[in-house]
C-alpha positions as CSV (number, residue, x, y, z in Angstrom):
1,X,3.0,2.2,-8.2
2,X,4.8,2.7,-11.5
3,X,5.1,6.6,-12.5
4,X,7.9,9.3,-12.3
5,X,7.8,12.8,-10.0
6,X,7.6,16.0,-12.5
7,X,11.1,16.4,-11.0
8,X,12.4,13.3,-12.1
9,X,10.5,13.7,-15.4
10,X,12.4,17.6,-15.9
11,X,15.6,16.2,-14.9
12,X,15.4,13.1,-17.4
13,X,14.4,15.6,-20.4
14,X,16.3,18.6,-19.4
15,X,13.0,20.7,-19.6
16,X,12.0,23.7,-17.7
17,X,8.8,24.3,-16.2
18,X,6.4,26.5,-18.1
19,X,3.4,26.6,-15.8
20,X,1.3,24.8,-12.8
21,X,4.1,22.9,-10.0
22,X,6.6,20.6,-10.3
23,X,5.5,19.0,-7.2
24,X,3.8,15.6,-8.0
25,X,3.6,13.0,-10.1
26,X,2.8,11.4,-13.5
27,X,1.0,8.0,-12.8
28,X,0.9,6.9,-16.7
29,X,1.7,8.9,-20.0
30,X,-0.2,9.4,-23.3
31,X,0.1,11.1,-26.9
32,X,-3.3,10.8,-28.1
33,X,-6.1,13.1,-26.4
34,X,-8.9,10.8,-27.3
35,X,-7.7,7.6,-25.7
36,X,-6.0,10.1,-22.7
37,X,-7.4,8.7,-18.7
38,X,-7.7,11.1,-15.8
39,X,-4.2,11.5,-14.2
40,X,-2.2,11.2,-17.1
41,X,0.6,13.6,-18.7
42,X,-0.2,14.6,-22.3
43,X,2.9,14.5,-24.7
44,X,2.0,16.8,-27.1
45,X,3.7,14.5,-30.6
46,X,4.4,16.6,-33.7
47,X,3.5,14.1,-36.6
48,X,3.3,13.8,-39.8
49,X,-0.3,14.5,-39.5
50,X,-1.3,15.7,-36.4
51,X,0.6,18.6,-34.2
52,X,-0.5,17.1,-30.6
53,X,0.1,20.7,-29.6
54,X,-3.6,21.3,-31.0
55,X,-4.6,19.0,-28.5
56,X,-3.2,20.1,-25.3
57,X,-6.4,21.7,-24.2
58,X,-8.6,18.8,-24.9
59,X,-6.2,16.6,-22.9
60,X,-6.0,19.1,-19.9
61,X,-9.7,19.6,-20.1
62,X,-10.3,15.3,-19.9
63,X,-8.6,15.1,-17.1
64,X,-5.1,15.5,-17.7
65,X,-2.3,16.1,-15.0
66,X,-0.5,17.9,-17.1
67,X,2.0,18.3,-20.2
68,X,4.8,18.3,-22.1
69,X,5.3,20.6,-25.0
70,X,7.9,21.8,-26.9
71,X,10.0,25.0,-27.4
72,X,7.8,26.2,-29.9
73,X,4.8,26.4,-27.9
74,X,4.9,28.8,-25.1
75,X,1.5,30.1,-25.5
76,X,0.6,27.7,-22.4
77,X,2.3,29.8,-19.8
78,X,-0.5,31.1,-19.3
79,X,-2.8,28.3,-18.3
80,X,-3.2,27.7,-14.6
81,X,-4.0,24.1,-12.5
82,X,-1.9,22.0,-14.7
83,X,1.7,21.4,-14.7
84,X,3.5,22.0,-18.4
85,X,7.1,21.3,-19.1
86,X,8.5,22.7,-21.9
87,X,11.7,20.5,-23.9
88,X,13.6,20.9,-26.6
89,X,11.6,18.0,-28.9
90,X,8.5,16.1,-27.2
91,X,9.8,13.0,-28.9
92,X,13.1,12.7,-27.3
93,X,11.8,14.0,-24.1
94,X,8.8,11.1,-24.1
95,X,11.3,8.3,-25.0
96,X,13.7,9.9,-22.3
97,X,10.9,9.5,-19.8
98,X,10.7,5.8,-20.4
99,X,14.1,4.7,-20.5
100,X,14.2,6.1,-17.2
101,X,11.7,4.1,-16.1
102,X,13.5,1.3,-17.2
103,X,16.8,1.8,-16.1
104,X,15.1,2.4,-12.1
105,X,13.5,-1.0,-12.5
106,X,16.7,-2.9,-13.5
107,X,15.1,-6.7,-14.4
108,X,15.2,-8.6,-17.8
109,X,13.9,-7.1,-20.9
110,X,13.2,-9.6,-23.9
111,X,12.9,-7.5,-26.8
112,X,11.6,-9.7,-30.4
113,X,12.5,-8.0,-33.2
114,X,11.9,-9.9,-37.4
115,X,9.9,-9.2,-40.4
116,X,6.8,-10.9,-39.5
117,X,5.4,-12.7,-36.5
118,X,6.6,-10.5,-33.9
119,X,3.8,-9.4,-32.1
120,X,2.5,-13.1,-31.8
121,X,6.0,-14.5,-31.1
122,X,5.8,-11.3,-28.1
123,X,2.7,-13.3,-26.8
124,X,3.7,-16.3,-27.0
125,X,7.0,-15.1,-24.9
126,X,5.1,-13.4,-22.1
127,X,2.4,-16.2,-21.9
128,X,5.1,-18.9,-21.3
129,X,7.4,-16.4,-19.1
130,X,4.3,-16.1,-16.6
131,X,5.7,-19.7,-15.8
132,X,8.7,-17.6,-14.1
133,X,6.6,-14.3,-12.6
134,X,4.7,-11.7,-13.3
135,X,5.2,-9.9,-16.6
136,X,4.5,-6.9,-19.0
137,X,4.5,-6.7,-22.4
138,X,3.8,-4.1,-25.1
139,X,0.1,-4.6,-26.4
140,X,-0.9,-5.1,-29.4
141,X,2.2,-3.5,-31.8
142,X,3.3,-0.6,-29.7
143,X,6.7,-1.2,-31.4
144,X,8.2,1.9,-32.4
145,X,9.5,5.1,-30.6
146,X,6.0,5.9,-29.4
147,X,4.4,2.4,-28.6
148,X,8.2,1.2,-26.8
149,X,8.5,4.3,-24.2
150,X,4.9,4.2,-23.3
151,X,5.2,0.4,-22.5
152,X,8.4,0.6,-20.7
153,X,6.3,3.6,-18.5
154,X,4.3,0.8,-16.9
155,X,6.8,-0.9,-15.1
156,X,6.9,-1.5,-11.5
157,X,7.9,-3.3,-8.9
158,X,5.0,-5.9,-9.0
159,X,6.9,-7.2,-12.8
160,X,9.2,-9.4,-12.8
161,X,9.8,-9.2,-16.8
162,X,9.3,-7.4,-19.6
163,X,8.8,-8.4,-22.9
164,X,8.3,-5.6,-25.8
165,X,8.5,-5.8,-29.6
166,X,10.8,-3.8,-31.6
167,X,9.9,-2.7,-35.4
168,X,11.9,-0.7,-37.8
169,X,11.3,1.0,-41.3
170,X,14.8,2.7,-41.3
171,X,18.3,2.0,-40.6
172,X,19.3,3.0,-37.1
173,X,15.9,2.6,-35.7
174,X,16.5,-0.4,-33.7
175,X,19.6,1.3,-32.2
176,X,17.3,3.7,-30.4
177,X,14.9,1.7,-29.6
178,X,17.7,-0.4,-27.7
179,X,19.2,2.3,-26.3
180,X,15.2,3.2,-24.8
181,X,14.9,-0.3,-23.7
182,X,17.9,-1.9,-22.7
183,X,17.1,-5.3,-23.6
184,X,19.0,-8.4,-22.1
185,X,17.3,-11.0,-24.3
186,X,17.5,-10.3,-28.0
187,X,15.1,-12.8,-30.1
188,X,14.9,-12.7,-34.0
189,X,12.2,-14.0,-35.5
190,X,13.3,-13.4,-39.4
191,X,14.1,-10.9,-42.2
192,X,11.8,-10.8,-45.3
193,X,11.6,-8.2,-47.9
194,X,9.2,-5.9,-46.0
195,X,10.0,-1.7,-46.1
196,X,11.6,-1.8,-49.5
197,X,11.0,1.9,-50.0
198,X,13.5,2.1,-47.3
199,X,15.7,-0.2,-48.1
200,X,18.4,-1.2,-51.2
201,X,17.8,-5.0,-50.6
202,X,16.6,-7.6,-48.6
203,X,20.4,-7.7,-47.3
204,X,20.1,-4.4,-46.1
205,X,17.5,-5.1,-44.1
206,X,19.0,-7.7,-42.5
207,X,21.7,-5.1,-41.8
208,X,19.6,-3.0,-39.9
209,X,17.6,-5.8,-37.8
210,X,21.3,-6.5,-36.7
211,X,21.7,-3.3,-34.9
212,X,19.7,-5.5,-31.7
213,X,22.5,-7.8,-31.7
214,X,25.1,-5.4,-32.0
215,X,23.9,-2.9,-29.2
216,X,24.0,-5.8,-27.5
217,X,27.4,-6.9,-28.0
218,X,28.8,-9.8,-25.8
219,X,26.3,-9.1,-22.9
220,X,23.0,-10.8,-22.9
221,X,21.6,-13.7,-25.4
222,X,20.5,-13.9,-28.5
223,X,17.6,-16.4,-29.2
224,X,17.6,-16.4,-33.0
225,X,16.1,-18.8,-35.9
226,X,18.6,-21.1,-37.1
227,X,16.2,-21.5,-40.4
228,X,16.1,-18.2,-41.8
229,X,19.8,-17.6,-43.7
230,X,19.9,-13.9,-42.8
231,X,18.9,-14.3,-38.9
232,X,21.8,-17.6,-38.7
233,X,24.0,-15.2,-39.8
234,X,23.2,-12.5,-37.1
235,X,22.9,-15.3,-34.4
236,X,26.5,-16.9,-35.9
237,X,28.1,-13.5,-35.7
238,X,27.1,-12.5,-31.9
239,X,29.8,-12.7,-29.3
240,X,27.7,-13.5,-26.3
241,X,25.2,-16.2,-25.8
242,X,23.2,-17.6,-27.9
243,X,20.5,-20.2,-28.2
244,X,19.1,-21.5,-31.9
245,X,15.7,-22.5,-33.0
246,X,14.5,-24.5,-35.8
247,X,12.4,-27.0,-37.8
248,X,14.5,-28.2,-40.8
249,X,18.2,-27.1,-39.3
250,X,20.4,-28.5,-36.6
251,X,19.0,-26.4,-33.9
252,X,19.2,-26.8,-30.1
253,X,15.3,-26.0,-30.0
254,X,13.5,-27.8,-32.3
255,X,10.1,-29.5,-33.7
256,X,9.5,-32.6,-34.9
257,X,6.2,-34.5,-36.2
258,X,4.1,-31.0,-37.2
259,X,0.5,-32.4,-37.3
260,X,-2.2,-29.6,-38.4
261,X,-5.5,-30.4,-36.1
262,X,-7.0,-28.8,-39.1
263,X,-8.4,-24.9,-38.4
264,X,-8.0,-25.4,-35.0
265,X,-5.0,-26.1,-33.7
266,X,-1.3,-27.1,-34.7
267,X,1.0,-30.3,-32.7
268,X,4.5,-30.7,-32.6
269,X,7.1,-32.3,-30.7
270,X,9.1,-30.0,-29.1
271,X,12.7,-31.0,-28.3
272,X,15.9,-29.7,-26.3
273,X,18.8,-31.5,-25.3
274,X,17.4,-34.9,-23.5
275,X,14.2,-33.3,-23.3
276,X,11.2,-33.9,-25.5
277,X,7.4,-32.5,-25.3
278,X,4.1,-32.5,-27.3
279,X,2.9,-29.3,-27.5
280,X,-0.1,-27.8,-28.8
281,X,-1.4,-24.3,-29.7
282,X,-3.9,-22.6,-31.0
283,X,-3.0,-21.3,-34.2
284,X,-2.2,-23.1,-37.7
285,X,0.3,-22.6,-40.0
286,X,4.3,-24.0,-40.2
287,X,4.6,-19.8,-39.5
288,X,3.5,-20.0,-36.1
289,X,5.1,-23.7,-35.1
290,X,8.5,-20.9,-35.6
291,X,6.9,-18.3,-33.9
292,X,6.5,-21.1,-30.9
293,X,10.4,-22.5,-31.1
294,X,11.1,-19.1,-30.4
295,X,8.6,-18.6,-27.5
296,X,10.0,-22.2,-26.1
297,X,13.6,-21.5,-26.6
298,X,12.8,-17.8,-24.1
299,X,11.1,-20.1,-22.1
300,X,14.7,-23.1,-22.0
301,X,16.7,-19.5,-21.2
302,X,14.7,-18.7,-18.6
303,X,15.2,-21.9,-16.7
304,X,11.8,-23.5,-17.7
305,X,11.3,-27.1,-18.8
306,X,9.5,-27.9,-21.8
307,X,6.2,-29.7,-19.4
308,X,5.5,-26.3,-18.0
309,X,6.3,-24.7,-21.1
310,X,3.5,-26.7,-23.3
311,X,1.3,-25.6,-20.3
312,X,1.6,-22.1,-20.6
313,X,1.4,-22.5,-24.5
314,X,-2.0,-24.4,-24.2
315,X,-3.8,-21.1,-22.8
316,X,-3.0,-19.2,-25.4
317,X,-5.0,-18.1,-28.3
318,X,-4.1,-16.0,-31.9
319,X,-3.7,-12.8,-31.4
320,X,-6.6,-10.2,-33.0
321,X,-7.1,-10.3,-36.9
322,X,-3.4,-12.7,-36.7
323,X,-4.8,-16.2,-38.6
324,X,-8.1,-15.7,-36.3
325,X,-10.6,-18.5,-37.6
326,X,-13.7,-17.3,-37.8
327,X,-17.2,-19.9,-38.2
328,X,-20.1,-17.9,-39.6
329,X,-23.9,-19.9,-39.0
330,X,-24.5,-19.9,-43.0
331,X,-21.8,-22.5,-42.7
332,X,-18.5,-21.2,-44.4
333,X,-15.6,-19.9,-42.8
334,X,-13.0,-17.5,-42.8
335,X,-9.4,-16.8,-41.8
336,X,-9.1,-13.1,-40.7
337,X,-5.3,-12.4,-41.1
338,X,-5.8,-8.7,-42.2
339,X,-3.4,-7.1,-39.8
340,X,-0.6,-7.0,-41.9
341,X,0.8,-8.9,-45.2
342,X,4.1,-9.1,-46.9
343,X,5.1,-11.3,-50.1
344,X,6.4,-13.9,-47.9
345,X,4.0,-14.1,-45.2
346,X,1.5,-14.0,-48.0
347,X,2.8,-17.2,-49.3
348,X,3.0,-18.8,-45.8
349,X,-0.7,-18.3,-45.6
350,X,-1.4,-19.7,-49.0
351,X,0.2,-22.6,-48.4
352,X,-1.1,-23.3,-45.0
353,X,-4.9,-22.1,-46.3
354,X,-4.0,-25.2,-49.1
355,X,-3.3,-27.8,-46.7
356,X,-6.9,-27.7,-45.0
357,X,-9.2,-30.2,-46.2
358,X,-12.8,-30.4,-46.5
359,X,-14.2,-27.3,-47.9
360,X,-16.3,-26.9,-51.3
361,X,-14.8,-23.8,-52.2
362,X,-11.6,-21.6,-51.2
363,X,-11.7,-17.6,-52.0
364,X,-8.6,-15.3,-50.9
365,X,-9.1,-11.1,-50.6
366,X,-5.5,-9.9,-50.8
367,X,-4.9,-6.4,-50.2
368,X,-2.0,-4.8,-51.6
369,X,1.1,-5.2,-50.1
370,X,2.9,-1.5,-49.4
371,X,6.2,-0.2,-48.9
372,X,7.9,-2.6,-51.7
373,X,9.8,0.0,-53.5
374,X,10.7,-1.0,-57.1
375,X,10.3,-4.4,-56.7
376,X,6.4,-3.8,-56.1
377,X,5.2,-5.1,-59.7
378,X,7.5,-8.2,-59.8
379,X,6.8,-9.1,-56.0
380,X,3.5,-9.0,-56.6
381,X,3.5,-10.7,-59.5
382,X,4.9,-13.4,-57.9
383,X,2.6,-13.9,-55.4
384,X,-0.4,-14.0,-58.0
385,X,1.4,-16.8,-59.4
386,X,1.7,-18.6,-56.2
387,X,-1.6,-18.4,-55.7
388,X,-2.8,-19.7,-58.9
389,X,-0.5,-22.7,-58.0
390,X,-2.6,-23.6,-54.7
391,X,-6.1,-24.6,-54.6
392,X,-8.0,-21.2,-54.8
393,X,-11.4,-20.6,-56.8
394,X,-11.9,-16.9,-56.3
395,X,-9.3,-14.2,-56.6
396,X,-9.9,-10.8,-55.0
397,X,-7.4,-8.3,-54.9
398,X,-7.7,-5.3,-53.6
399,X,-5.5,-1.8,-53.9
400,X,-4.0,-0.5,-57.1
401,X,-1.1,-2.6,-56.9
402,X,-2.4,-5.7,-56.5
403,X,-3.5,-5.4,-60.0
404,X,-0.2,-6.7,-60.3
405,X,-1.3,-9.6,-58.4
406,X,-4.4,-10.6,-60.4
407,X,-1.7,-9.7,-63.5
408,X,0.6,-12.9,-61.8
409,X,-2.7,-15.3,-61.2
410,X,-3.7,-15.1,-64.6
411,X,-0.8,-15.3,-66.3
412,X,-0.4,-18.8,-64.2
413,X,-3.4,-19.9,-65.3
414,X,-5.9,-18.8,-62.8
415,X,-9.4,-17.8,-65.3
416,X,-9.9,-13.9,-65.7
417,X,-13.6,-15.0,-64.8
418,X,-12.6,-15.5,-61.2
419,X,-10.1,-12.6,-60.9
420,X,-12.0,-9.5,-59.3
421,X,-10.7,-6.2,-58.8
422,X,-11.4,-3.7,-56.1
423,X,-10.4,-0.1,-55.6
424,X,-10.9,-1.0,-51.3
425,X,-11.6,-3.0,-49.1
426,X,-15.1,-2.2,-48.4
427,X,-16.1,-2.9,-52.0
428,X,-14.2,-6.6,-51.7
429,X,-15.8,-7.5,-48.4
430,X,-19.2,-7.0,-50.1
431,X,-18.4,-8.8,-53.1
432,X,-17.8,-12.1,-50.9
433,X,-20.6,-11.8,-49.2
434,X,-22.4,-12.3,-52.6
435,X,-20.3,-15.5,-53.2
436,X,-19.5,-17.0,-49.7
437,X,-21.8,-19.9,-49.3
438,X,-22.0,-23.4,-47.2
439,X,-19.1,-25.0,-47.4
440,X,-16.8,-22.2,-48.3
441,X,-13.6,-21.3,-46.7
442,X,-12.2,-17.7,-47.3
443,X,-8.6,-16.2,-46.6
444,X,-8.6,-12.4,-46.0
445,X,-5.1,-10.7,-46.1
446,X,-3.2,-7.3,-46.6
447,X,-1.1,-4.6,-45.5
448,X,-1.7,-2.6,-42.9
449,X,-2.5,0.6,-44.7
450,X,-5.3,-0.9,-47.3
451,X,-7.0,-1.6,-44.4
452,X,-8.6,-5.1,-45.1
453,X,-10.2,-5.4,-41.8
454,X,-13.1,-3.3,-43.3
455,X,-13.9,-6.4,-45.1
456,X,-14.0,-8.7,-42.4
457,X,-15.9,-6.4,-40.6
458,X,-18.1,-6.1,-44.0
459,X,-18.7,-9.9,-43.6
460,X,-19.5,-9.8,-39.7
461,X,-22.5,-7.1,-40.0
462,X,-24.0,-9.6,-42.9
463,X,-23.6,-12.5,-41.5
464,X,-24.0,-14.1,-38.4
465,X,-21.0,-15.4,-36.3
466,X,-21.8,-18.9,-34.9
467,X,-21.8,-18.8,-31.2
468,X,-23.2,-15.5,-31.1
């Protein structure tokens, strides 16, 4: 059973015990009272937001086994039949907690780290690691100094892996996340100019995504995309092992003979060293034949054969609101890659939305893209004029920047008359349901913050899902 003693969990923290025993212990954690089970111990998270300290009761009252508050809060001496630690900063103590759990349970941890496709390149990892034993992996994007320790909480003896994804908006994230983790397998998806705000450059976030390869130093491997200029250089630069993926470089994992199977699938021909494989997933785009090199190449370190590999990659489906296809009874159909959007991923998706045949009419909702920094207008702009390039008849953007956007379509030559403008997503996901039609195929994409799953979901309560 996976869990620390309250002792253990003191000890780790370097808290003190406020009320209730320190006898015990904490079978799972949580920072978020609503989604709290019976039996687990409350972290009470100061945010930006929300002070989880407000929440303390709630969590005790649902069931609770205890918590973990900080200095500040010592009004919970009082409260009787539930254990509270007090620290210095509930952050620190909660990652703390799980690197402890991870340093007891001393087996391979595969951290991804990239600018886009990590959380599918994470799932593509685990699905094809289950070909070597039993393993955990963060769900869905529990990525950062939260989502990591939480994940890392879970392991027991029953795993034989773990594989977690590591984001970063600032420099010196990644270095405590590694620190947390303690990763043995390092794999780099790609650096794109994502977090702007943040950061001087697009070199400077390359920079930071380093940091995984230089906590690292010469132990462990680095899996990294030969491709991508930025990443070859982080991969190049590593003293320890490493192992390269690629389509159009001189990799040691590549793919050869990329064949869409239209909105359904992708085929490639997988090769390493004398060995060579058809494989086939369920997913389209050039974007995710990558994400799959570097799911294979985990899967070559690991000792697996590319056979068993394309096995494991068979089973495995696109992760929620990641390029799912979505066939509606009226007879049109949409691409639901709402989850998240930068200017590069953006144009991946364009270009792989252009390549599919047989539709009457394609329409694109683009939510704005955040976090840009100055380069915001000009990015944007860019994009618009992309788009106008591929095959698209309807052009909604969505957010005040993307004005920007719709600014970069026209100017291309896309008609004003099919560039529409929304304040939110909401708005935009009605609109389409006015012009989606038999025959139709729509693209719905955006940052995370704008939200553009609202229109998708927009789409679902008017419209029937086929199959349903």
């Amino acid at each position: 059973m996976s869990g620390l003693s309250f002792k253990e969990i003191i000890e780790a923290t370097g808290g003190r015990l406020l009320a209730g025993s320190a006898e015990g212990d904490a079978p799972s954690l949580s920072i978020d009272s609503r989604t709290l089970n019976a039996g687990d111990l409350f972290f009470a998270i100061s945010g930006p937001h929300f002070d989880g300290h407000s929440f303390v009761e709630e969590a005790l009252n649902r069931g609770a086994c205890g918590a973990v508050v900080s200095q500040d809060h010592s009004q919970f001496r009082g409260l009787t039949g539930a254990t509270i630690i007090q620290v210095a900063d509930t952050t620190r103590a909660l990652q703390e907690v799980g690197a402890l759990a991870r340093a007891r349970w001393r087996r391979p941890v595969v951290a991804v780290t990239g600018s886009m496709g990590k959380t599918t390149t994470k799932d593509m990892i685990a699905k094809v690691l289950e070909g070597v034993g039993s393993v955990l992996k963060s769900q869905g994007n529990l990525n950062n100094q939260f989502g990591l320790p939480l994940t890392l909480y879970q392991l027991d003896a029953s795993h034989d892996l773990a594989v977690v994804e590591m984001g970063m908006n600032h420099p010196g994230e990644l270095v405590r996340l590694c620190e947390i983790a303690e990763p043995s397998v390092g794999v780099y998806t790609n650096v794109a100019p994502v977090h702007l705000e943040n950061f001087s450059s697009v070199e400077a976030i390359a920079a930071a995504k380093a940091e995984l390869a230089h906590y690292m130093d010469s132990r462990g491997t680095v899996i990294y995309n030969m491709d991508d200029p930025y990443v070859e250089r982080i991969g190049r630069s590593f003293r320890g092992a490493t192992l390269s993926y690629g389509v159009d470089s001189a990799a040691e994992v590549t793919a050869h003979d990329i064949v869409a199977g239209g909105l359904s699938t992708t085929r490639f021909t997988a090769c390493y060293r004398d060995q060579a494989q058809e494989v086939t997933i369920a997913m389209i785009g050039k974007h995710n034949v990558y994400n799959a090199l570097a799911a294979i190449a985990t899967g070559v370190h690991f000792g697996l054969n590319l056979s068993l590999i394309a096995r494991q990659m068979a089973t495995l489906c696109p992760s929620a609101r990641r390029g799912e296809v979505l066939h509606f009874i009226e007879g049109f159909t949409l691409i639901d890659d709402s989850y998240n959007s930068n200017p590069q991923a953006l144009r991946e998706m364009i270009t792989t939305f252009s390549q599919i045949t047989g539709y009457r009419r394609r329409m694109v909702a683009v939510g704005a893209m955040l976090e840009l920094g100055p380069q915001s207008g000009e990015l944007h702009r860019e994009c618009g004029r992309f788009i106008a390039r591929a095959p698209v008849d309807e052009l909604l953007c969505v957010g005040e920047e993307s004005r920007r956007l719709g600014e970069g379509a026209m100017a291309e030559g896309l008609s004003p008359s099919h560039v529409h403008f929304f304040p939110d997503a909401v708005s935009a996901g009605a609109f389409l349901c006015t012009l989606a039609g038999h025959g139709d195929l729509l693209l719905v994409k955006g940052s995370r913050g704008i939200r553009m799953d609202r229109a998708v979901a927009k789409i679902k309560e008017t419209f029937k899902l086929r199959g349903d």
